[in-house]
C-alpha positions as CSV (number, residue, x, y, z in Angstrom):
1,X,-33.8,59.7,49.2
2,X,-30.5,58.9,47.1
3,X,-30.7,55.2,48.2
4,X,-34.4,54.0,47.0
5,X,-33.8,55.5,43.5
6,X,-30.1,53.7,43.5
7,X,-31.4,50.1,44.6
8,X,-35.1,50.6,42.5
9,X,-32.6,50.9,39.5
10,X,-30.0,48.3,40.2
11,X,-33.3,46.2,41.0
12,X,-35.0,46.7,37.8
13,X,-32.0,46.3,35.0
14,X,-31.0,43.1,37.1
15,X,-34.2,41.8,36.4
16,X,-34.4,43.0,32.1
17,X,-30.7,41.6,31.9
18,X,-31.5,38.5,33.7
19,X,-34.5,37.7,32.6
20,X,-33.2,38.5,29.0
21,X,-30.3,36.0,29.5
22,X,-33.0,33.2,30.6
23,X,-34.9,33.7,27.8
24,X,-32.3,33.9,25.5
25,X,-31.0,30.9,26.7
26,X,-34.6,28.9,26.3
27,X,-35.0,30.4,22.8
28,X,-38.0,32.3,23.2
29,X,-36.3,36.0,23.5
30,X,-37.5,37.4,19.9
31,X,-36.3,40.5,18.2
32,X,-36.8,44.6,18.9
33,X,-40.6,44.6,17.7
34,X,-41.2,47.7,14.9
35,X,-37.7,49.0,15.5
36,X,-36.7,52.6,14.8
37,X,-34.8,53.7,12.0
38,X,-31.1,52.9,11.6
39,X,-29.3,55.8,9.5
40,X,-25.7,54.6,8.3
41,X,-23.6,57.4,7.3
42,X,-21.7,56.2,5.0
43,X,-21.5,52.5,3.6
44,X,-17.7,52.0,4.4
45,X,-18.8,51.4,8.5
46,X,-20.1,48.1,7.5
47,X,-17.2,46.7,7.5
48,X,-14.7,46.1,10.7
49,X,-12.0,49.2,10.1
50,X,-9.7,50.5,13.1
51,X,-11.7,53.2,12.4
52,X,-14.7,51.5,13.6
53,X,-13.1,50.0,16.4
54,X,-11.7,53.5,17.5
55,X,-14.8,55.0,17.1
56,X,-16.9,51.9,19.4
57,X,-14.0,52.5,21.6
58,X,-14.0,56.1,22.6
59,X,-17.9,55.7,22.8
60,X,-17.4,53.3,25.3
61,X,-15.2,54.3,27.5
62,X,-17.5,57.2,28.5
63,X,-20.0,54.1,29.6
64,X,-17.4,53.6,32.3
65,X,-17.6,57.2,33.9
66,X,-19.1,58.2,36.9
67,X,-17.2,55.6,39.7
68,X,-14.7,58.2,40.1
69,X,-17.0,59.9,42.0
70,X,-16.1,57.9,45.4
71,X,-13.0,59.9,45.0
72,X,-14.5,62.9,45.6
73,X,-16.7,61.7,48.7
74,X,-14.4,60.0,50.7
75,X,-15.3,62.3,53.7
76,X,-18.7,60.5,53.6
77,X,-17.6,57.4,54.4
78,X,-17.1,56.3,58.1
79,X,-13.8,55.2,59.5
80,X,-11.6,53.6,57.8
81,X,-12.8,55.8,55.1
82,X,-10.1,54.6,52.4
83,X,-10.8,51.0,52.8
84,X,-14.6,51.2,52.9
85,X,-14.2,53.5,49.5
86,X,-12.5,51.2,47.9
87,X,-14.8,48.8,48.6
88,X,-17.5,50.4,47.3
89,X,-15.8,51.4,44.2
90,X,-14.6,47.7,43.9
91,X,-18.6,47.2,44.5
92,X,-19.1,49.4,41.8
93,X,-17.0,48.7,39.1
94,X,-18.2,44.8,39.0
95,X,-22.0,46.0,39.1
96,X,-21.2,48.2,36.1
97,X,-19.0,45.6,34.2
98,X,-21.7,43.0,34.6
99,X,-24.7,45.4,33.9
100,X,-22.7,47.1,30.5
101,X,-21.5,43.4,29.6
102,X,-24.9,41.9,29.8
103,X,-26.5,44.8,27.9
104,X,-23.9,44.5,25.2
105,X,-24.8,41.3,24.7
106,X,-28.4,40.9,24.2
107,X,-28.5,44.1,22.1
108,X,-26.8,41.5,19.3
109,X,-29.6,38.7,19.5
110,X,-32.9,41.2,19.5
111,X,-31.4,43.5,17.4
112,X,-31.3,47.1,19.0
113,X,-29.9,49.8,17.1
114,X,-28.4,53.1,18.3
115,X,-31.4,55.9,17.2
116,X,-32.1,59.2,18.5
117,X,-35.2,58.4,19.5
118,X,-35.4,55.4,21.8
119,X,-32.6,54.3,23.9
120,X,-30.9,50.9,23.4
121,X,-32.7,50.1,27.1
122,X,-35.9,50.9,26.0
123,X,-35.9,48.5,22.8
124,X,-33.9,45.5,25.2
125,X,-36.7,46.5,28.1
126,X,-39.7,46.1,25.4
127,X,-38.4,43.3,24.0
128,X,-37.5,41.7,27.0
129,X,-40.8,42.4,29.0
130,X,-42.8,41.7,26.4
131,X,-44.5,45.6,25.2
132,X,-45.2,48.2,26.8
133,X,-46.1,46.9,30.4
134,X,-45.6,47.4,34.0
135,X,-42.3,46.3,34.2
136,X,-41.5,48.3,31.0
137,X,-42.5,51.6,32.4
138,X,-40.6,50.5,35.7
139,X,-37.4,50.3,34.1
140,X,-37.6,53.3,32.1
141,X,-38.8,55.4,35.3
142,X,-36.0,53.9,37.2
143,X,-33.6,54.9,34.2
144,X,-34.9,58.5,34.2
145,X,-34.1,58.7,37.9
146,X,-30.8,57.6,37.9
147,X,-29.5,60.0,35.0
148,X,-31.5,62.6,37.3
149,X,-29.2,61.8,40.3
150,X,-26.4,61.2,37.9
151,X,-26.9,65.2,37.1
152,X,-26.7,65.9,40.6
153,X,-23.3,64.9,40.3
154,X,-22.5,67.4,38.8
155,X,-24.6,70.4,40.4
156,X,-22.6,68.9,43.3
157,X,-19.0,68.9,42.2
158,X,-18.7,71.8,39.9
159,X,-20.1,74.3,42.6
160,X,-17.1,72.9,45.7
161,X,-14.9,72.9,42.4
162,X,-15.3,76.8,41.0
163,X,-15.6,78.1,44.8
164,X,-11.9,76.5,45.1
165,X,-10.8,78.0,41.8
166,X,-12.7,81.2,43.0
167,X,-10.8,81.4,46.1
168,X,-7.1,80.9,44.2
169,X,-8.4,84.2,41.9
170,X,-9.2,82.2,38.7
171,X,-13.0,82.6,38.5
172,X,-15.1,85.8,39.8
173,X,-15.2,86.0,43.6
174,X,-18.6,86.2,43.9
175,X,-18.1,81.9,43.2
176,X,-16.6,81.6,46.2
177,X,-19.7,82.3,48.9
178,X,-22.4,80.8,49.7
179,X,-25.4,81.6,49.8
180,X,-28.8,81.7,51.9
181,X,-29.2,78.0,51.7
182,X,-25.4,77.5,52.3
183,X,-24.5,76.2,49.1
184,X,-22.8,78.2,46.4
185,X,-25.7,79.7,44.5
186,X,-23.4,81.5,42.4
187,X,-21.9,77.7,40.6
188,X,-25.2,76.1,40.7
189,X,-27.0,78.9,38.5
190,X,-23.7,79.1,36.2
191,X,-24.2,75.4,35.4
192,X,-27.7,75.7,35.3
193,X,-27.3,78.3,32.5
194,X,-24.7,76.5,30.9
195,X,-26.3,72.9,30.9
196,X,-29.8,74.7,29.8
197,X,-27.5,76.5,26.5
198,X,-26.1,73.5,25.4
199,X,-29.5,71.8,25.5
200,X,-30.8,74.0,23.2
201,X,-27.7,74.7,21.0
202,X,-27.6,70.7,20.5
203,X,-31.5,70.5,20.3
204,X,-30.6,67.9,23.5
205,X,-28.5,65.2,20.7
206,X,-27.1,63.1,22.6
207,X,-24.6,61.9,20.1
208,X,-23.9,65.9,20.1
209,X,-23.4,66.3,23.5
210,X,-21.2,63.3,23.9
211,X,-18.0,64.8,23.1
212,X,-18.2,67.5,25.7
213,X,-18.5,65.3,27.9
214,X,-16.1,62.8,27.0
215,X,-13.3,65.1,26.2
216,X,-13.5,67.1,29.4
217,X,-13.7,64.5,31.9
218,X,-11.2,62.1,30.4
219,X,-8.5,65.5,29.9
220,X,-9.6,65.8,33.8
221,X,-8.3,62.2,34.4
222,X,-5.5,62.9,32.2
223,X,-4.4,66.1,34.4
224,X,-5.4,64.5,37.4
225,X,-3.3,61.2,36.8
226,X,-0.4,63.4,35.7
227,X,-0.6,65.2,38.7
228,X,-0.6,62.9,41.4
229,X,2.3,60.9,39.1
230,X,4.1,63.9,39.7
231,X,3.4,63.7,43.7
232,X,4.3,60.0,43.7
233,X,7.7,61.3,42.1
234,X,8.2,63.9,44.8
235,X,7.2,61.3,47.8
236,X,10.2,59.3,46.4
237,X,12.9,61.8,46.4
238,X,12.1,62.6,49.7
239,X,14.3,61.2,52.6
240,X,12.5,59.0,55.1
241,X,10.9,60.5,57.8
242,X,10.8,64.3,56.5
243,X,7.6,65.8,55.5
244,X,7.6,69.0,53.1
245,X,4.1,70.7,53.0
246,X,3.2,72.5,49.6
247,X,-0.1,74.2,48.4
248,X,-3.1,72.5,49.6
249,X,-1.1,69.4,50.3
250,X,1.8,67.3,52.7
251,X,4.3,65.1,51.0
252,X,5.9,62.6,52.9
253,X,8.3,59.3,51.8
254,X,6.2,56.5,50.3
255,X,7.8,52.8,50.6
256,X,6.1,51.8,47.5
257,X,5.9,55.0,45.7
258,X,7.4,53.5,42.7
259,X,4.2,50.7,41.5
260,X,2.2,54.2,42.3
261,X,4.0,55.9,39.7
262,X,3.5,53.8,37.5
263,X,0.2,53.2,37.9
264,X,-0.9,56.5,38.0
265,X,1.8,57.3,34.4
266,X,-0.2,54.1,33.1
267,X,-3.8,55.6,33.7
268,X,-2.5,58.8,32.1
269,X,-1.4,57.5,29.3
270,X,-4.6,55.1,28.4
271,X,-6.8,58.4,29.3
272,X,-5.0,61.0,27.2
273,X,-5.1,58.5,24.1
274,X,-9.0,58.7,25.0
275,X,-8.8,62.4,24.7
276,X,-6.8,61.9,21.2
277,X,-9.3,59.0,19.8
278,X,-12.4,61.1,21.3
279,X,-11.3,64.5,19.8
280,X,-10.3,62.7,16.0
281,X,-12.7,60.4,16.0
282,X,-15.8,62.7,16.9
283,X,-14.6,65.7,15.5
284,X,-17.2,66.2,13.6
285,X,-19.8,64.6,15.9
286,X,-19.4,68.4,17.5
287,X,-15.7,67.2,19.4
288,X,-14.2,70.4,17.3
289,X,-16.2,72.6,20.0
290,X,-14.7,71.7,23.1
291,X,-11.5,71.7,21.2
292,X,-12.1,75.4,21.0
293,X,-13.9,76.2,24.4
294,X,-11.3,74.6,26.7
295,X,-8.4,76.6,25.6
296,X,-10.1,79.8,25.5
297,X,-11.7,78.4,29.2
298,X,-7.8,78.4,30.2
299,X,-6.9,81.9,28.5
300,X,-9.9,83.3,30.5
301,X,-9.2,81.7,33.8
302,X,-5.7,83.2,33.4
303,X,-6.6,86.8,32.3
304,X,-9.0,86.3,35.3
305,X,-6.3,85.3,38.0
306,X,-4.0,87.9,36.4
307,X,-6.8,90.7,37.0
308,X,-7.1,90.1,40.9
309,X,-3.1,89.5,40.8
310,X,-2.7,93.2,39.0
311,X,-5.4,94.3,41.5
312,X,-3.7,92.7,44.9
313,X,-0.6,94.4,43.9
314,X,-2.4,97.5,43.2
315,X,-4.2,98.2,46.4
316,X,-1.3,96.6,48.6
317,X,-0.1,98.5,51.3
318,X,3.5,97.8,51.6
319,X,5.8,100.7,50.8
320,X,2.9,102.7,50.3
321,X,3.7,105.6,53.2
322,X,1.2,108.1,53.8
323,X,-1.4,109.9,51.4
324,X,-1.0,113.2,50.2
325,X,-3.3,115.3,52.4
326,X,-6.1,117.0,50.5
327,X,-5.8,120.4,49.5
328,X,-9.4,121.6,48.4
329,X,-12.5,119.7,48.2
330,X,-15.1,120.9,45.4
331,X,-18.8,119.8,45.6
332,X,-20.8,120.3,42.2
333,X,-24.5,119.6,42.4
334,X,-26.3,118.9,39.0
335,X,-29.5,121.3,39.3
336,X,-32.8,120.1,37.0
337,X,-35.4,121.9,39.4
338,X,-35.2,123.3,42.8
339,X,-37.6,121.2,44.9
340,X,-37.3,118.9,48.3
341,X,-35.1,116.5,46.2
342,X,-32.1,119.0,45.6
343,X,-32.6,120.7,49.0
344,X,-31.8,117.4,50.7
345,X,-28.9,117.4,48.2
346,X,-27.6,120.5,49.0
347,X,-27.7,120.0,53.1
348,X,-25.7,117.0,52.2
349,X,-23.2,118.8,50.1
350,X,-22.9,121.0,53.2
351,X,-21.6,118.6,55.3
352,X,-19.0,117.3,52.8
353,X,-17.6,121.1,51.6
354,X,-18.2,124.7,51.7
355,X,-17.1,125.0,48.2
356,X,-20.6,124.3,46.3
357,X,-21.3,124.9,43.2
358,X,-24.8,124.0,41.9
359,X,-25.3,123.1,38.0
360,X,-28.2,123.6,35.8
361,X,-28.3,122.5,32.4
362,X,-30.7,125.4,30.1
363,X,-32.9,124.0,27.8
364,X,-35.6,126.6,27.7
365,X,-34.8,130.3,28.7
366,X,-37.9,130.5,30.7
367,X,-37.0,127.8,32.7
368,X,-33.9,128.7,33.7
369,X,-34.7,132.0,35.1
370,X,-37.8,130.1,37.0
371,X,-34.8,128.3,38.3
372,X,-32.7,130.8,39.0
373,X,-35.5,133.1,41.0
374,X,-36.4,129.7,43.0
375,X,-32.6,128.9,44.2
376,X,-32.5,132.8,45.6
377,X,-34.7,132.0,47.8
378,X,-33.7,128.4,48.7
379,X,-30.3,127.9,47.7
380,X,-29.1,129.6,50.9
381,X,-25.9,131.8,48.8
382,X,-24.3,128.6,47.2
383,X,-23.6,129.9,43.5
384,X,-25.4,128.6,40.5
385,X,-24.0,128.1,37.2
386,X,-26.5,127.8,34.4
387,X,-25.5,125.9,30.8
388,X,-27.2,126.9,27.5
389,X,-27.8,123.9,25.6
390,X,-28.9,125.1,22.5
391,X,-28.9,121.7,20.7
392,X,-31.5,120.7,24.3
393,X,-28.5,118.0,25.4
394,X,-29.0,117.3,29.1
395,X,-25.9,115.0,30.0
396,X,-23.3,116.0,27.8
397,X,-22.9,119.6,28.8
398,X,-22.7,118.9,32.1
399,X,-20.3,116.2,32.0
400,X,-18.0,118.7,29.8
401,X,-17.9,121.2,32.8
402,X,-17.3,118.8,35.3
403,X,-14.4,117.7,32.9
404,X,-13.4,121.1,32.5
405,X,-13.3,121.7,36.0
406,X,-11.4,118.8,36.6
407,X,-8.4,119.7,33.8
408,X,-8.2,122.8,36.2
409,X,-8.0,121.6,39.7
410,X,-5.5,122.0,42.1
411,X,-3.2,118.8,43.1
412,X,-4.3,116.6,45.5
413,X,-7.8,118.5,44.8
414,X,-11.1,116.1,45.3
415,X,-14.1,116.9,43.2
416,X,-17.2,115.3,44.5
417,X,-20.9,115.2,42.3
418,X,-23.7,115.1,44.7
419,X,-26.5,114.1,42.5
420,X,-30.0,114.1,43.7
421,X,-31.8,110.8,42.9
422,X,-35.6,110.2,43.1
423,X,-36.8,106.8,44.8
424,X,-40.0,106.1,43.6
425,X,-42.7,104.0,45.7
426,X,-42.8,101.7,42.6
427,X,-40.2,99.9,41.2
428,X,-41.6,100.6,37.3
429,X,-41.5,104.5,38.2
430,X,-37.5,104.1,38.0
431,X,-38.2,103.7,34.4
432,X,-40.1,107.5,33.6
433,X,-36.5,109.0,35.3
434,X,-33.8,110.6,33.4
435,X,-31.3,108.4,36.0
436,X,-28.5,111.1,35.7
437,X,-26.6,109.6,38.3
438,X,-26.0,106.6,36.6
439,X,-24.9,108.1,33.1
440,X,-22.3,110.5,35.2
441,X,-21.1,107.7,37.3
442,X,-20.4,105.4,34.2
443,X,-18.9,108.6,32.7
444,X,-16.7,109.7,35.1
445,X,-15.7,106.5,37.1
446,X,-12.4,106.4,35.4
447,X,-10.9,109.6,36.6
448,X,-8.5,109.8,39.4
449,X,-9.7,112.4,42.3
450,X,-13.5,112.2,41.5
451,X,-16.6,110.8,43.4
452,X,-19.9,110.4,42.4
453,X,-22.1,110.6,45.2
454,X,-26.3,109.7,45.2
455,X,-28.5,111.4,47.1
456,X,-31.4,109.4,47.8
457,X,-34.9,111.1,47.9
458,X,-37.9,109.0,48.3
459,X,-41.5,110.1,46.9
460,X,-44.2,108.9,48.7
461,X,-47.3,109.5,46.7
462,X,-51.0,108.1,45.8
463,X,-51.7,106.1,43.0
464,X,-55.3,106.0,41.8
């Protein structure tokens, strides 16, 4: 499925660049027919500046992206699995060089210009082919594909990459699972959302979206060259033969640990100049964003991996020795009508305490006392407090007794609120519900010594 799509494409811009050289060669190759509009910013890029050739170069080095992905499937390949990578990367690298070089240079001669709305491919294709034709539509279906697998990349990589970062406690945990199809869901639906917000943010520029790309993934080569300059360095201080193990890798002596070094500080360097040309060069071509999102990315994934640190060290058990026993356990039972609802409540409250006190808050007078007749009869002698609410509050009168209550309790006392919860047959019944548990359980949750506890009750009924 990955292959056909690969070869159709290889096939097809083969074909437009040869084909474009032949003619070129015999004369006959012509010019972009009716091409589209060429808007110059300013007149000062006509001629050759550094800037210009600053700005051509950090556009082009993100033409040369995307081979770095053998690194990343190495596992793929069969045995030996470094050789045959290389291989293919070596594979790779000439097919792109030859492709990008070839492209380069009939663009000159027919006279494509860079426009946001027709590739550079499309105008060689069209000119090469002759119109709109077969072989036309063939190369830009085969171009479509490719960037479509090229995306996969990505839905791919990020998802293994934020389930690792998940798993050190610097993104949310929930990153790190996978899900019913055994990929992680979580990552793929992230990027998803992500990609789809950009799209519409940039109103899908490409010359917008550009610099988010380029200035992340060539600060990823930077930090990645950096880091295995740093392992080369390590390899060498070690003496032959021993073998240290550190986080997620083994270090051992390397003979030729020293032409590593420096070819991985070489890389770094070129790349993080990329970064520097990119992030001047396009500031304004919407580089100053990532500028902003990648250091507050770094302060988040921190105050992240500090939250599960604080957490760990909360919840540990060492030197924590045995909990207090508890004392007294209250039960109070918010009351808004004695039905079968609250009676399964209250034989639940049973089982947790004898010390039940139910609550009902008193908007009208006469239906309190209704209230108060009813739980005589079915409240079985647990004691009922009734609250005036004179300005008809529901919530906050209760959760001032239950805070009262709580100012008052006895140490190592647990309060428990058993709150009776309707389940309706119907999903869109939830909405014509008060949801009291809810609005105490988001009021309460931060006090020490205190459970909210749901009752479920579920109503079958008939709907006409």
């Amino acid at each position: 499925m990955f292959a056909f799509p690969s070869y159709f494409f290889l096939i097809m811009m083969a074909l437009t660049v040869g084909l474009g050289l032949t003619r070129y060669v015999a004369g006959s190759l012509g010019t972009v027919p009716d091409p589209p509009h060429l808007e110059l910013a300013t007149a000062g890029l006509m001629a050759v500046t550094p800037f210009l050739i600053l700005h051509a170069f950090a556009s082009g080095t993100t033409a040369l992206t995307g081979v770095e992905a053998i690194s990343n499937g190495i596992t793929a390949f069969k045995e030996p699995r470094s050789r045959n990578a290389g291989v293919t990367l070596l594979v790779m690298s000439l097919i792109l060089g030859v492709l990008f070089l070839g492209i380069s240079f009939l663009v000159g001669p027919v006279g494509a210009v860079h426009s946001e709305t027709e590739t550079v491919i499309s105008q060689l294709a069209r000119t090469v082919f002759g119109g709109r034709n077969v072989l036309y539509l063939a190369t830009i279906t085969a171009t479509t594909v490719i960037l479509v697998m090229a995306a996969n990349t990505a839905f791919a990589g990020f998802p293994w990459l934020a389930a690792m970062l998940a798993q050190d406690g610097f993104l949310p945990r929930q990153m790190a699972f996978r899900g019913s199809r055994l990929v992680y869901s979580t990552g793929i639906v992230a990027l998803a959302a992500v990609a789809s917000l950009l799209i519409v943010i940039f109103q899908a520029s490409v010359t917008g979206l550009i610099p988010l790309y380029a200035i992340g993934v060539f600060l990823s080569f930077t930090l990645s060259q950096t880091g295995m300059a740093r392992r080369w360095r390590k390899c060498g201080q070690l003496p032959r033969g021993e073998v240290r193990k550190e986080s997620g890798s083994t270090l051992h002596h390397d003979a030729r640990w020293r032409i590593k070094l420096a070819v991985n500080s070489f890389g770094a360097v070129c790349t993080a100049v990329v970064v520097m040309v990119f992030a001047v060069v396009k500031f304004r071509d919407g580089a100053w964003v990532v500028l902003i999102i990648i250091p507050a990315l770094v302060v988040g994934l921190l105050k992240i991996h500090r939250h599960y640190r604080s957490l760990a060290q909360s919840l540990s058990l060492d030197q924590h020795g045995d909990a207090p026993p508890t004392t007294r356990h209250r039960v109070i039972m918010p009351l808004s009508g004695v039905h079968r609802g609250s009676l399964a409540a209250l034989r639940y409250a049973r089982v947790l305490s004898n010390d039940i006190t139910a609550v009902h808050v008193s908007i009208d007078p006469e239906e309190a006392q209704r209230v108060r007749a009813k739980w005589q009869n079915w409240g079985n002698g647990v004691r009922l407090v009734i609250l005036d609410s004179p300005y008809r509050l529901l919530v906050e009168p209760l959760v001032q007794y239950i805070e009262d209550i709580y100012a008052r309790r006895q140490p190592n006392e647990t309060i428990t609120i058993v709150v009776p919860q309707f389940v309706p047959a119907r999903r869109w019944q939830n909405f014509l519900h008060t949801n009291a548990a809810t609005v105490l359980r988001e009021a309460l949750l931060n006090q020490p010594g205190m459970v909210v506890t749901d009752v479920p009750y579920q109503v079958d009924e008939d709907e006409d």
